[in-house]
N, C-alpha and C positions, 0 to 999 in steps of 0.2 A: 469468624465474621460471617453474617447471611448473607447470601449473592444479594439479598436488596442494597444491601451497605455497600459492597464492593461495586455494585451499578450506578450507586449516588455517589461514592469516590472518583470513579472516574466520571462521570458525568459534571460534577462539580471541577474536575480539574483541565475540562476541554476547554477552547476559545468559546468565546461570544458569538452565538448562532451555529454553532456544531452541536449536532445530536448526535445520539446513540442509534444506529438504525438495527444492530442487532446485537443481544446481549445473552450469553450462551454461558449457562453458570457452571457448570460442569464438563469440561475438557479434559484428555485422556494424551500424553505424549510423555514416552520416554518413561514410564511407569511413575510420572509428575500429575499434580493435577491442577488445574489451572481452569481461569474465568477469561470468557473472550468479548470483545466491546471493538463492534466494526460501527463508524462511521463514516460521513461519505468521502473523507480524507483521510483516513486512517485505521490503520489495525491497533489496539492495545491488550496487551496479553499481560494480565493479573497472576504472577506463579501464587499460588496459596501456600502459608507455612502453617505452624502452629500458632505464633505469637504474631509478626509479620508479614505483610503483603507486598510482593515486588512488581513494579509495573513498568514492562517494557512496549515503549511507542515504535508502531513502525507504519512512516506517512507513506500514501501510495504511491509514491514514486519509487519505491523502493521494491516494489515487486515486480518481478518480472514472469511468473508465471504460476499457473494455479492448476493443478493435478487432483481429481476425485475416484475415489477407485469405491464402488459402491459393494458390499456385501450383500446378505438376505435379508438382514435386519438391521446392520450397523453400516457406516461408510466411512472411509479415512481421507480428510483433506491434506495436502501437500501446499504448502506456500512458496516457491522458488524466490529468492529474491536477488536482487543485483550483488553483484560480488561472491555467489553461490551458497550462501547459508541458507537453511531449508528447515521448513517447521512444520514435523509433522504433527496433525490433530486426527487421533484415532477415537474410535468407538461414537462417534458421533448419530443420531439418528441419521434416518436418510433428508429431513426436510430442514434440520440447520444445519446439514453440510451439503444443501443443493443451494442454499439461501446464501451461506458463506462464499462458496463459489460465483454466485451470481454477484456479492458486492465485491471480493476481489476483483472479478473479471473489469467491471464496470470502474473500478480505483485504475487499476493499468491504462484502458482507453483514455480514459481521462488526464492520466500522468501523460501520454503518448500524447493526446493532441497538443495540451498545457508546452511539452518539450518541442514540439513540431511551428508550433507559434511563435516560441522564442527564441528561432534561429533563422538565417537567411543566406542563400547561397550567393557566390564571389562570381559574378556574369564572365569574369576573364579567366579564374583559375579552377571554378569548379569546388572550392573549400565551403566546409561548414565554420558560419561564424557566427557570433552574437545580433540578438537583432538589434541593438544599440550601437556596432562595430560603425566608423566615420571609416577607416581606411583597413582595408585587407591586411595583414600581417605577413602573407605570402607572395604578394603580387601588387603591395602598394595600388591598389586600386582604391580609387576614393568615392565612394558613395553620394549620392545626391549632386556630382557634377554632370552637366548632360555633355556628352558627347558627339563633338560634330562629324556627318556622315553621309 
């Protein structure tokens, strides 16, 4: 299959209004060789076979941290993600594994605020809770009564 094909697969298979911001046909891990499609919610990694193409999704909320270790001509990206499974992307130039870097980094921020929005803390006990939570689960405290004082 030509990396065109494999860019309009996955392109074809994203939501409505999701683009491809970067499309890297050629990736090097684990002596695999694979096709990489960073949009601005997500990572997807094409493993290339002979006859079949496997495409694994991974939205940004799922990384948690992004490692570049640059060589003289080549640079290796590291993807940390929650739960600690780790994808290494070797041999990569140096300007789409500065480029990669820079959209991971920019997927985390944006998982972190998106997680920092939808939670609110309990005024009595101090807990992390949902921000749709009506009463505390810890401290029966009920939200949106005012208290007299």
């Amino acid at each position: 299959m030509r990396p065109e094909d494999i860019k309009q697969a996955i392109a074809d298979s994203l939501p409505e209004g999701e683009e491809i911001c970067q499309f890297i046909p050629d990736v090097h891990s684990e002596r695999k060789n694979y096709a990489l499609a960073v949009t601005s919610h997500r990572l997807i990694i094409c493993k290339k076979g002979f006859i079949k193409h496997n495409y694994s999704d991974y939205p940004g909320i799922r990384l948690e941290k992004v490692l570049l270790e640059e060589g003289f001509r080549r640079s290796t990206v590291t993807l940390e993600m929650k739960g600690g499974e780790k994808l290494n992307f070797e041999r990569l130039d140096k300007d789409n594994a500065r480029t990669l870097c820079g959209f991971a980094r920019t997927m985390i921020s944006e998982a972190d605020s998106r997680a920092s929005v939808a939670i609110k803390i309990c005024p009595d006990c101090g807990a992390q809770l949902k921000k749709r939570a009506k009463i505390c689960p810890y401290c029966e405290y009920k939200f949106g009564e005012k208290t007299s004082g």
